[in-house]
TILOVEX-121530 format. One record per residue (C-alpha): x, y, z; residue in three letters; residue number from 1. Coordinates in nm, 4 decimals. Layout:
// TILOVEX-121530
pt px: X, py: Y, pz: Z, residu: ALA, num: NUM
...
This chain:
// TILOVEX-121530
pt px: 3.7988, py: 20.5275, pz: 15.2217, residu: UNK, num: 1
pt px: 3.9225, py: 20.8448, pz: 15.0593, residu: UNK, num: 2
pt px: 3.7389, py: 21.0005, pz: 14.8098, residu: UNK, num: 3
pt px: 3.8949, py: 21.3023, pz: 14.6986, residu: UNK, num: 4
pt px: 4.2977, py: 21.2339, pz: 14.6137, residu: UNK, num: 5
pt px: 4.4557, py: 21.2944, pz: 14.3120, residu: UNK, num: 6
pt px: 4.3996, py: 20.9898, pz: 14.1062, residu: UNK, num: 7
pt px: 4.6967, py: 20.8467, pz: 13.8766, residu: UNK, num: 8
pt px: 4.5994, py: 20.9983, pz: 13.4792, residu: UNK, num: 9
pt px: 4.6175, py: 20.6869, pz: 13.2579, residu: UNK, num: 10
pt px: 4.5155, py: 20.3498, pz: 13.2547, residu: UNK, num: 11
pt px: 4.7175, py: 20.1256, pz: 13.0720, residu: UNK, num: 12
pt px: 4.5220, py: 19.7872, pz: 12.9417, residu: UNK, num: 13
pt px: 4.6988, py: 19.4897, pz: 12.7977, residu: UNK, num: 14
pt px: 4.4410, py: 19.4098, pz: 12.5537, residu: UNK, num: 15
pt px: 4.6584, py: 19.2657, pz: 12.2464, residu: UNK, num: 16
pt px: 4.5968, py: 18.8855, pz: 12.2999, residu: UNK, num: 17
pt px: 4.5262, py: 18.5646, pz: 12.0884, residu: UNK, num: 18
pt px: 4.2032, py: 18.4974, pz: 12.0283, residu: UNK, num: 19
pt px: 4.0058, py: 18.3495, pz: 12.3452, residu: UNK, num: 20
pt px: 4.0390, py: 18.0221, pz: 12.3880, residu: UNK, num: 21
pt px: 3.7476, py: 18.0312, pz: 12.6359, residu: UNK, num: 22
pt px: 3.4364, py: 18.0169, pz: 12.3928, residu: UNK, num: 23
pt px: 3.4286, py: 17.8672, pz: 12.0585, residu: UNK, num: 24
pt px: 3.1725, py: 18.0947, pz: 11.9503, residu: UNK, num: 25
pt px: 3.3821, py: 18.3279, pz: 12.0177, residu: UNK, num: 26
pt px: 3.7257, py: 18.2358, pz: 11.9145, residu: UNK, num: 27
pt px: 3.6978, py: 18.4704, pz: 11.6249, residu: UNK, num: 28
pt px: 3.7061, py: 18.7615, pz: 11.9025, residu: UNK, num: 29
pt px: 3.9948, py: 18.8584, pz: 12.1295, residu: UNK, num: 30
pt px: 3.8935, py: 18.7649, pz: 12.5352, residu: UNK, num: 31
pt px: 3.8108, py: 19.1256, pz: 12.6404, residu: UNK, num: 32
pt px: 3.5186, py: 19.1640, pz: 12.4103, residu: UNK, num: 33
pt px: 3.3220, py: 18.8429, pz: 12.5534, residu: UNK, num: 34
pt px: 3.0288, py: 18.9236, pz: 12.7550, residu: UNK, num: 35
pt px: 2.9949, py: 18.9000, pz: 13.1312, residu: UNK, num: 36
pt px: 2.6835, py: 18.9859, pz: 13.3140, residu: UNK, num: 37
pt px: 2.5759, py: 19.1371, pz: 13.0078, residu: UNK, num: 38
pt px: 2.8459, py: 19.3949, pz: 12.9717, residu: UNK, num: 39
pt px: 3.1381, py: 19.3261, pz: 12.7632, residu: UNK, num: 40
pt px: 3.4558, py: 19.2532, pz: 12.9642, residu: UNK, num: 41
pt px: 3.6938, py: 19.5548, pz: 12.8475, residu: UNK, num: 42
pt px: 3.3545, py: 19.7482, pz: 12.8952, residu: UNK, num: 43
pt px: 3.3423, py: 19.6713, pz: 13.2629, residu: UNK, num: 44
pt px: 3.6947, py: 19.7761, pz: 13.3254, residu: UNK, num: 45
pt px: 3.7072, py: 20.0999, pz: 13.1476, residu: UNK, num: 46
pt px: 3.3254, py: 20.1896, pz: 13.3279, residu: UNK, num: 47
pt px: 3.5390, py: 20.1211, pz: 13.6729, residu: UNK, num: 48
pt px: 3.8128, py: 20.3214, pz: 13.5708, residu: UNK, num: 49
pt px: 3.6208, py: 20.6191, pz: 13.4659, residu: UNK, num: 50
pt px: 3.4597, py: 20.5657, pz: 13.8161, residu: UNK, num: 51
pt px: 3.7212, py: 20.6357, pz: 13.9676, residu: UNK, num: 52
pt px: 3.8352, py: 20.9306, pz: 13.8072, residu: UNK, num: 53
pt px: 4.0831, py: 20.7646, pz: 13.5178, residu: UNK, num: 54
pt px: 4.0013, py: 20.9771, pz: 13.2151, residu: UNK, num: 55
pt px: 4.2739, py: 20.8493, pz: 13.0196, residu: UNK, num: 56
pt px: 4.4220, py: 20.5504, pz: 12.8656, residu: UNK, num: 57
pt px: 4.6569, py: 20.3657, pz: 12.6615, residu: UNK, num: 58
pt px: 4.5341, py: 20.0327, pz: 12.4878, residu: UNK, num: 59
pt px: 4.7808, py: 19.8013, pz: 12.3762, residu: UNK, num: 60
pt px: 4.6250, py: 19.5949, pz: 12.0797, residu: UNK, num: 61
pt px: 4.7159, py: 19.3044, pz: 11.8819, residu: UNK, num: 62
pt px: 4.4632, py: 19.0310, pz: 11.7949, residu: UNK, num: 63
pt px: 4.0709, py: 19.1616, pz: 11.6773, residu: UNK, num: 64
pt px: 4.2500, py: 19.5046, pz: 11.7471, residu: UNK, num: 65
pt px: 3.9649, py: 19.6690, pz: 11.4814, residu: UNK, num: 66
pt px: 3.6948, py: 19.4811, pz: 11.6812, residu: UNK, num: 67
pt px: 3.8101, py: 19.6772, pz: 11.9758, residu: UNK, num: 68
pt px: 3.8550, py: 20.0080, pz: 11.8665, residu: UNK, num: 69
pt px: 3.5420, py: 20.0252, pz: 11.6600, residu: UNK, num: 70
pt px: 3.3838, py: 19.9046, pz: 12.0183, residu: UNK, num: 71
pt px: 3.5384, py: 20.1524, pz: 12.2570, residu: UNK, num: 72
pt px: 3.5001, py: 20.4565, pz: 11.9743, residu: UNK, num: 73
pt px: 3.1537, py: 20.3723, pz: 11.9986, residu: UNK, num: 74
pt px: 3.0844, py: 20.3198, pz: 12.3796, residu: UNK, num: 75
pt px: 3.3094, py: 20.6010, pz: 12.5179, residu: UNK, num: 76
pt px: 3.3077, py: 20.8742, pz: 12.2800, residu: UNK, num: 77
pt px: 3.4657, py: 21.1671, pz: 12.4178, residu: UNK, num: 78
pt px: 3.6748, py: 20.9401, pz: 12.5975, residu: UNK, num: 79
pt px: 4.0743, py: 20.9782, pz: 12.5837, residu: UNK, num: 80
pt px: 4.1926, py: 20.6921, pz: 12.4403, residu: UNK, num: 81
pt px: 4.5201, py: 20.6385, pz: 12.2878, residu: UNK, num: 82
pt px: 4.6039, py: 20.2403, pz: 12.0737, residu: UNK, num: 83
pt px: 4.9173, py: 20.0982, pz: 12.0450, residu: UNK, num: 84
pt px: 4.9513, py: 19.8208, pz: 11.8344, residu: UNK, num: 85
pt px: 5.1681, py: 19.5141, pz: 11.9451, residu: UNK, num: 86
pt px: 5.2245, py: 19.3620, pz: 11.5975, residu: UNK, num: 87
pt px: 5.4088, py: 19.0582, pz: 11.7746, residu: UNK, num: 88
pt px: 5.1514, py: 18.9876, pz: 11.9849, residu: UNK, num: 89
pt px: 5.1159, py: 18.6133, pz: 11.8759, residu: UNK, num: 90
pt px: 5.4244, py: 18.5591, pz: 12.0334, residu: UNK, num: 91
pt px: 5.5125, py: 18.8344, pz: 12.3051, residu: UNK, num: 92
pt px: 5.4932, py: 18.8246, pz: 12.6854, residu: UNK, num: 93
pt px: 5.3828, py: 19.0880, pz: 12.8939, residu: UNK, num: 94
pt px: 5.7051, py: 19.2367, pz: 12.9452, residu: UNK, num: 95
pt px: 5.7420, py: 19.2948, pz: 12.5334, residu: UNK, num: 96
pt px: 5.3804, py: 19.4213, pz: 12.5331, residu: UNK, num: 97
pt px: 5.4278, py: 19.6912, pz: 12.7758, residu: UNK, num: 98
pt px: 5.7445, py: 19.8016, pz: 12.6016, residu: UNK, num: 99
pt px: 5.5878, py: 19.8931, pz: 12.3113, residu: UNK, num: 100
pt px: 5.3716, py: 20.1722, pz: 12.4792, residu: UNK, num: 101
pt px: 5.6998, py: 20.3343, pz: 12.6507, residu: UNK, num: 102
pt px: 5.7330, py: 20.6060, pz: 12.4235, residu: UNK, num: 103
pt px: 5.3280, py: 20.6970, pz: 12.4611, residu: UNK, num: 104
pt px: 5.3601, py: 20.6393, pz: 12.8610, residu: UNK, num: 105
pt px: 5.6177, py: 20.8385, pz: 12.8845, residu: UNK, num: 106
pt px: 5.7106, py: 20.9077, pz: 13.2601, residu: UNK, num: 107
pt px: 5.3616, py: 20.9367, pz: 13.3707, residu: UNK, num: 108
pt px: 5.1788, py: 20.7570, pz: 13.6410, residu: UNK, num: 109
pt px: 4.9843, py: 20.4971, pz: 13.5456, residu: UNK, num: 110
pt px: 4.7730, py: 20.1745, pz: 13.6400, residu: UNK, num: 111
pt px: 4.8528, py: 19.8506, pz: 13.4388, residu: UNK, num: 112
pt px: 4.5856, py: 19.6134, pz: 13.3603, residu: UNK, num: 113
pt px: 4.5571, py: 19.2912, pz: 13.2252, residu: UNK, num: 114
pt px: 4.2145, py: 19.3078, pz: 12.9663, residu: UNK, num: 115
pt px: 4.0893, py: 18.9297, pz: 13.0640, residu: UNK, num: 116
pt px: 4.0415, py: 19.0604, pz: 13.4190, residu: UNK, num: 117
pt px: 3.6753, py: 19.1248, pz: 13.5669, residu: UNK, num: 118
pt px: 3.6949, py: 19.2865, pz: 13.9260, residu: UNK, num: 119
pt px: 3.4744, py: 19.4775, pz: 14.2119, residu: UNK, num: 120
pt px: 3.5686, py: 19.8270, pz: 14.1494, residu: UNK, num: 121
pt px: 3.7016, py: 19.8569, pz: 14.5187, residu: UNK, num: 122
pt px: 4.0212, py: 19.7041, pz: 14.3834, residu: UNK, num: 123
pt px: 4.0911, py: 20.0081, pz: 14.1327, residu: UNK, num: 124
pt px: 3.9955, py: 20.2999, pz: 14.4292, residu: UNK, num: 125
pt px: 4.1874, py: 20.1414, pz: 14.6807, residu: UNK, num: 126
pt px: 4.4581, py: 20.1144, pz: 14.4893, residu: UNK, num: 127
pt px: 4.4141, py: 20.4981, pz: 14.3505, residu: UNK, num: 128
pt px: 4.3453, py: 20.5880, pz: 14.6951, residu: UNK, num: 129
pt px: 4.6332, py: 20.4475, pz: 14.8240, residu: UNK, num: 130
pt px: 4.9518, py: 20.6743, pz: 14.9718, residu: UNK, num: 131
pt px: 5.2073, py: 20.4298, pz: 14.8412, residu: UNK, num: 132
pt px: 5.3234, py: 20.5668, pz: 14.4967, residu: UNK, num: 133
pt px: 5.3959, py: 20.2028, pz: 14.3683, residu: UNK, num: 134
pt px: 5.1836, py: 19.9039, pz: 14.4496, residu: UNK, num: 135
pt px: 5.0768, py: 19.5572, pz: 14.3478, residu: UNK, num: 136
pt px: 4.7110, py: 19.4685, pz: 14.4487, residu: UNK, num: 137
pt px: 4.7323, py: 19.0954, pz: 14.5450, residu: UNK, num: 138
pt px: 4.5131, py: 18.7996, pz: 14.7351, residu: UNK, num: 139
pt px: 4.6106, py: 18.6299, pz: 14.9663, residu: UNK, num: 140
pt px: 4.3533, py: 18.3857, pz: 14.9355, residu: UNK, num: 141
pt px: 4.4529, py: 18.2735, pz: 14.6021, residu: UNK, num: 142
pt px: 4.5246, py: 17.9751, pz: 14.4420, residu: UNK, num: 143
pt px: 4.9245, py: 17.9731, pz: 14.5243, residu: UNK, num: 144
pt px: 4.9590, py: 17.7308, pz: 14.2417, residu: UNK, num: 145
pt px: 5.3298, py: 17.7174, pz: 14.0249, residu: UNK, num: 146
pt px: 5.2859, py: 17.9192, pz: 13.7332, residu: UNK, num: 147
pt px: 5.1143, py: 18.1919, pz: 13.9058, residu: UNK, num: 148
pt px: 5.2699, py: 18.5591, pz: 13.9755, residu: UNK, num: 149
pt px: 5.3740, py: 18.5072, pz: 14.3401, residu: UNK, num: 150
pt px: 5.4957, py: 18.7657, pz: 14.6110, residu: UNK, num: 151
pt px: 5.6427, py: 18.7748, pz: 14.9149, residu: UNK, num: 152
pt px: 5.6393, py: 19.1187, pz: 15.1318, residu: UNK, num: 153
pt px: 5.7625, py: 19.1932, pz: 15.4649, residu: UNK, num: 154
pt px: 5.5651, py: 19.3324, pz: 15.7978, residu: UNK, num: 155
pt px: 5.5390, py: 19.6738, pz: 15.6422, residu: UNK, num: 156
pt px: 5.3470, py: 19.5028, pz: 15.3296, residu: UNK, num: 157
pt px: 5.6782, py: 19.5997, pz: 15.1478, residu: UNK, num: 158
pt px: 5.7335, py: 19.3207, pz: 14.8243, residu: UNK, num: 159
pt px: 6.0323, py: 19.1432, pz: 14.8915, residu: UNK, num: 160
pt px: 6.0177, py: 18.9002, pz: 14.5712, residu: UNK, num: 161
pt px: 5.7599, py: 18.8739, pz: 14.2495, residu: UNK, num: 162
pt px: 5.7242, py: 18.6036, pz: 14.0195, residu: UNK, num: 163
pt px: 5.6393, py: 18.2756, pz: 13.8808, residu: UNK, num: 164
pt px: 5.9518, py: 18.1068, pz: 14.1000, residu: UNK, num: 165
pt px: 5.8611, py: 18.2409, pz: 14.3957, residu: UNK, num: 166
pt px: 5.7456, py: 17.9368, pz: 14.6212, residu: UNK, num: 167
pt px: 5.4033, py: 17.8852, pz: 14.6877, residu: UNK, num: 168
pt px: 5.4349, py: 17.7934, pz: 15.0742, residu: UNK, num: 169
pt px: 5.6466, py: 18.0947, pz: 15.0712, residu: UNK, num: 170
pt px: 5.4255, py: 18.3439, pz: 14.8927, residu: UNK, num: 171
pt px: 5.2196, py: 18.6453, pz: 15.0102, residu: UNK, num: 172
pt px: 4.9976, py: 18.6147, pz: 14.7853, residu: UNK, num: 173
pt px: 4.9173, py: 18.5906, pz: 14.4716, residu: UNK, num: 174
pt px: 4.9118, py: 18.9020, pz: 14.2029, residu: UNK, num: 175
pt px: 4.5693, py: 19.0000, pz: 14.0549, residu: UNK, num: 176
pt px: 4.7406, py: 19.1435, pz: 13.7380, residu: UNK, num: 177
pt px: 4.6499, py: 19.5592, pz: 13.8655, residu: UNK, num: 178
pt px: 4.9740, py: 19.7539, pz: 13.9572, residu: UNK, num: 179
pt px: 5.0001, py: 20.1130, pz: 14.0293, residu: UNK, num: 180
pt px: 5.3372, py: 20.2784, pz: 13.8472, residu: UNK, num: 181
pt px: 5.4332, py: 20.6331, pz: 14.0012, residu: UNK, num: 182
pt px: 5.6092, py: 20.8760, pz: 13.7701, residu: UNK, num: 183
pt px: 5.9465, py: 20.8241, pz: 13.9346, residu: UNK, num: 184
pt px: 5.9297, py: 20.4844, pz: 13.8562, residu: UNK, num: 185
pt px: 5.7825, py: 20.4456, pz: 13.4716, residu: UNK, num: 186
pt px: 6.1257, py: 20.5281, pz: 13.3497, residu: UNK, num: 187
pt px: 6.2865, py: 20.2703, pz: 13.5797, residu: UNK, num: 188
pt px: 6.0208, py: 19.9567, pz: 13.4706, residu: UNK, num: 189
pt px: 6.0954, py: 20.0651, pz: 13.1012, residu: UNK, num: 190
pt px: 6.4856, py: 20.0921, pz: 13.1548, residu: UNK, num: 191
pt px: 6.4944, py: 19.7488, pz: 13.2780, residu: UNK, num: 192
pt px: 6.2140, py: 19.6208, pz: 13.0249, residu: UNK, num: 193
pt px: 6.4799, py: 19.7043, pz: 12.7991, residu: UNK, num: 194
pt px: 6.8083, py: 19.5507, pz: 12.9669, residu: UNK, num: 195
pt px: 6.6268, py: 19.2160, pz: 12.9811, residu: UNK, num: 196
pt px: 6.5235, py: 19.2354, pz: 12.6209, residu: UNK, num: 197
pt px: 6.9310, py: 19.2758, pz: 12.5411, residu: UNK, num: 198
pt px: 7.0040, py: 18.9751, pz: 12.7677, residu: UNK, num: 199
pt px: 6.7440, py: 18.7247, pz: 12.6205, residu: UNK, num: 200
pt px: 6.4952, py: 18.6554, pz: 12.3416, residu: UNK, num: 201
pt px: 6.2837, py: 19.0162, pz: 12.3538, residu: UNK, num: 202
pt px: 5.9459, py: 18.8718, pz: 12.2662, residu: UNK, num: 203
pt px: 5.9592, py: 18.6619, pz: 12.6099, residu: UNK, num: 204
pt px: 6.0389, py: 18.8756, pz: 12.8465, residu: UNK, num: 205
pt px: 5.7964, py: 18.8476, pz: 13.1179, residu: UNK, num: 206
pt px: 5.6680, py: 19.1984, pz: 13.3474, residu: UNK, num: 207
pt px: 5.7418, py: 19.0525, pz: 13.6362, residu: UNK, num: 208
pt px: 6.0925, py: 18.9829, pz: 13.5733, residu: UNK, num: 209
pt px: 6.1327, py: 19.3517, pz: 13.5687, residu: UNK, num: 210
pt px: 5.9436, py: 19.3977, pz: 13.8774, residu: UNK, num: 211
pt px: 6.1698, py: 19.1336, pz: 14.0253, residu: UNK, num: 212
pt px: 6.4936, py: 19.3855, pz: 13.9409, residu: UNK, num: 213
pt px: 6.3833, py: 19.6827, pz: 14.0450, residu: UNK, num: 214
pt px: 6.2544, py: 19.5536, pz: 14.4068, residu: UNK, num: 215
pt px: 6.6286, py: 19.3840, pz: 14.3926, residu: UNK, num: 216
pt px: 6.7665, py: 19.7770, pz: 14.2968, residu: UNK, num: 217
pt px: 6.5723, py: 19.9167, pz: 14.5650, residu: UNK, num: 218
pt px: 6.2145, py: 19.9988, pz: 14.4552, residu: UNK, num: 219
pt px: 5.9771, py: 19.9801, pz: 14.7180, residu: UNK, num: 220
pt px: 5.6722, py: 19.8411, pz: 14.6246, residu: UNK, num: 221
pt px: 5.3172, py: 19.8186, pz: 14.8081, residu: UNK, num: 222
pt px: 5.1800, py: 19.5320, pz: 14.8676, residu: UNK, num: 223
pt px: 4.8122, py: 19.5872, pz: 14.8459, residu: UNK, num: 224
pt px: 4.6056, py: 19.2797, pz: 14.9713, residu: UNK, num: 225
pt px: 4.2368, py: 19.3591, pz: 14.7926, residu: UNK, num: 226
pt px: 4.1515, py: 18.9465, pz: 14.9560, residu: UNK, num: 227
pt px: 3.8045, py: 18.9170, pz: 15.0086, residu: UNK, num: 228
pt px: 3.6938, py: 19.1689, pz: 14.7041, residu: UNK, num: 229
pt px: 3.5254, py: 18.9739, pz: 14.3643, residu: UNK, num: 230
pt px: 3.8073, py: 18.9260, pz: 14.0997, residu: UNK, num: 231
pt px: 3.8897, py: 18.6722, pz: 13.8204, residu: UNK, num: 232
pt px: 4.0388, py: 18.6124, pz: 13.5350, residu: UNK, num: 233
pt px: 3.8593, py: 18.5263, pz: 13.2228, residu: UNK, num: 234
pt px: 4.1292, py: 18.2698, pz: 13.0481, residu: UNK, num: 235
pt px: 3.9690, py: 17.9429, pz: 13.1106, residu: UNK, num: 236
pt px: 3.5494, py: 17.8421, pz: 13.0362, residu: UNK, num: 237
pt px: 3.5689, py: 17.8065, pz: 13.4203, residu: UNK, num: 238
pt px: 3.7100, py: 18.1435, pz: 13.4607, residu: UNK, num: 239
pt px: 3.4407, py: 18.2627, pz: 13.2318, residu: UNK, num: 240
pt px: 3.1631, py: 18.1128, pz: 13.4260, residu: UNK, num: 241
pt px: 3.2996, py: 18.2123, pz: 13.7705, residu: UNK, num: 242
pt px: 3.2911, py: 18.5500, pz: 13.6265, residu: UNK, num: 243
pt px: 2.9114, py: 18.5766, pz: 13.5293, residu: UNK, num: 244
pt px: 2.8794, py: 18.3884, pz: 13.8780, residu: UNK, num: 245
pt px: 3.0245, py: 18.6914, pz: 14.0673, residu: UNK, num: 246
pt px: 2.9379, py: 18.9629, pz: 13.8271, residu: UNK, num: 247
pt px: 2.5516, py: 18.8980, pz: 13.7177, residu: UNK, num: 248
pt px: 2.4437, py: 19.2340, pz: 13.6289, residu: UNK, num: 249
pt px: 2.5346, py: 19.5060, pz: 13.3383, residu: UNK, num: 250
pt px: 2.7842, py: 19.7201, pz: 13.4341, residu: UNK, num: 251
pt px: 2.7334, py: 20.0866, pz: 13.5098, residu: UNK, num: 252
pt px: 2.9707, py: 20.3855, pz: 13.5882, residu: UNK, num: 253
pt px: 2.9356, py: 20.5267, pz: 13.9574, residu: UNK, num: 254
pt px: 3.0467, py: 20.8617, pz: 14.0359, residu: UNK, num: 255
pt px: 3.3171, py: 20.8927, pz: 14.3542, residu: UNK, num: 256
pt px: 3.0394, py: 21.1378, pz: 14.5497, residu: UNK, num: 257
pt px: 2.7576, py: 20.8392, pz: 14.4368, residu: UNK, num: 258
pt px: 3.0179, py: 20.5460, pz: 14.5557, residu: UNK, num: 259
pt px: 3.0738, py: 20.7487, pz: 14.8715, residu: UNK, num: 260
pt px: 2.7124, py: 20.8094, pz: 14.9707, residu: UNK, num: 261
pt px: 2.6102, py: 20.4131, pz: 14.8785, residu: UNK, num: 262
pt px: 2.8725, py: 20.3010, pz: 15.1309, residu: UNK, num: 263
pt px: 2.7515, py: 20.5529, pz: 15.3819, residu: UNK, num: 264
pt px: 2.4384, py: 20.4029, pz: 15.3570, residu: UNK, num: 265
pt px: 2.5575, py: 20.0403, pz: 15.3617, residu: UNK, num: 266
pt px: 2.7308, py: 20.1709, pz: 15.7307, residu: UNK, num: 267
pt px: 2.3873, py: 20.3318, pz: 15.8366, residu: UNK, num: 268
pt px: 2.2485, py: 19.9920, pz: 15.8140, residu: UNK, num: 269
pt px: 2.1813, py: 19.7464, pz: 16.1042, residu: UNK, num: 270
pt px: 2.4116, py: 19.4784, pz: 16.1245, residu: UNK, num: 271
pt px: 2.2315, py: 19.1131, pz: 16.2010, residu: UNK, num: 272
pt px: 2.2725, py: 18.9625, pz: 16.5337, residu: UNK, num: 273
């Protein structure tokens, strides 16, 4: 593992959901602000980013967007962190909600995130670490089920299709929901963003329909398979408790140099026999 590339600036998290459906204690409260292992989910995933070296982001807010900022003003003061408010949340797809934080994106590099995801922060490095400029982390172990963001990729891990219609028996993989965007291609995603919101209803355009165009113009994409590293989505009560399953304790943030010499140490050990 490499510890010392340059690390893509911003983090972009998709945070401007309904309220959760998960917890009816909580359904007051938008899904990244329940608790998992004692740390609040959008907690967790800005701790890993800063772990890796991701100083800045862009949240895109829409339901209990107050809630939120009040929360992440408080926990990472000093922190650079820009909102964008997604007043047609209630009814947008991912596609729309990305959109709206074009202009603030601009054409830098950036790593997309959905906010109901809790993951092993060895998804977010290897995917900063990586050499590919573009990249979808995926698993190839999940649950190929219809509905889900499929991919296919060829022997050089290159995507080949992405999407709900891409066949299951087919499929790669499955998409986690964490892409890496290089600078060259922010412009493109947002270009097409906005041709599909010409063609059909604009509030349900889906982000992997654009992915889908620009692998079909050309783009290569990465397909990084993270199987095997703890990830799930927090969108069901059983995705909540398979979270607190995996993830039992608070979260904390973990320098590169600390990550580096912990792994070291966990290759110094003596493997059972």
């Amino acid at each position: 593992m490499k510890y010392d590339n340059n690390r893509p600036p911003i983090a972009v998290i998709l945070a401007g959901g309904t309220a959760s459906p998960v917890d009816p204690m909580t359904n007051s409260s938008a899904t990244c602000m329940l608790l998992v292992g004692g740390s609040v989910i959008l907690e967790r995933m800005i701790r890993n980013c800063l772990s890796c070296g991701i100083s800045q982001f862009v949240l895109v807010l829409g339901h209990g967007a107050d809630e939120i900022k009040q929360f992440v003003n408080k926990a990472f003061r000093g922190v650079r962190v820009t909102y964008v408010i997604n007043d047609r949340y209630r009814d947008a797809n991912t596609g729309y909600a990305l959109r709206v934080a074009a202009s603030t994106i601009g054409s830098s590099e950036f790593i997309r995130l959905d906010a109901d995801m809790v993951f092993d922060a060895k998804i977010l490095r290897q995917l900063t670490d990586s050499d590919s400029p573009d990249a979808f982390c995926i698993d190839s172990n999940s649950v190929l089920a219809d509905g889900k963001i499929n991919v296919t990729a060829d022997d050089q891990k290159h995507l080949r299709a992405v999407g709900t219609s891409v066949d299951p028996k087919l499929a790669t993989g499955a998409s986690i929901g964490i892409e890496k965007i290089s600078a060259a291609t922010a412009p493109l995603l947002f270009a097409e963003l906005a041709l599909l919101m010409q063609e059909c209803a604009p509030l349900r355009v889906d982000l992997d329909a654009a992915y889908a165009r620009l692998l079909d113009k050309g783009t290569v994409i990465h397909a990084l398979d993270v199987t095997g590293l703890n990830w799930t989505k927090v969108d069901t009560a059983e995705g909540l408790a398979t979270a607190n399953a995996l993830f039992r304790s608070p979260i904390t943030t973990v320098s590169r140099g600390q990550q580096r010499a912990l792994d070291e140490a966990a290759e110094r050990e003596p493997h059972p026999t």
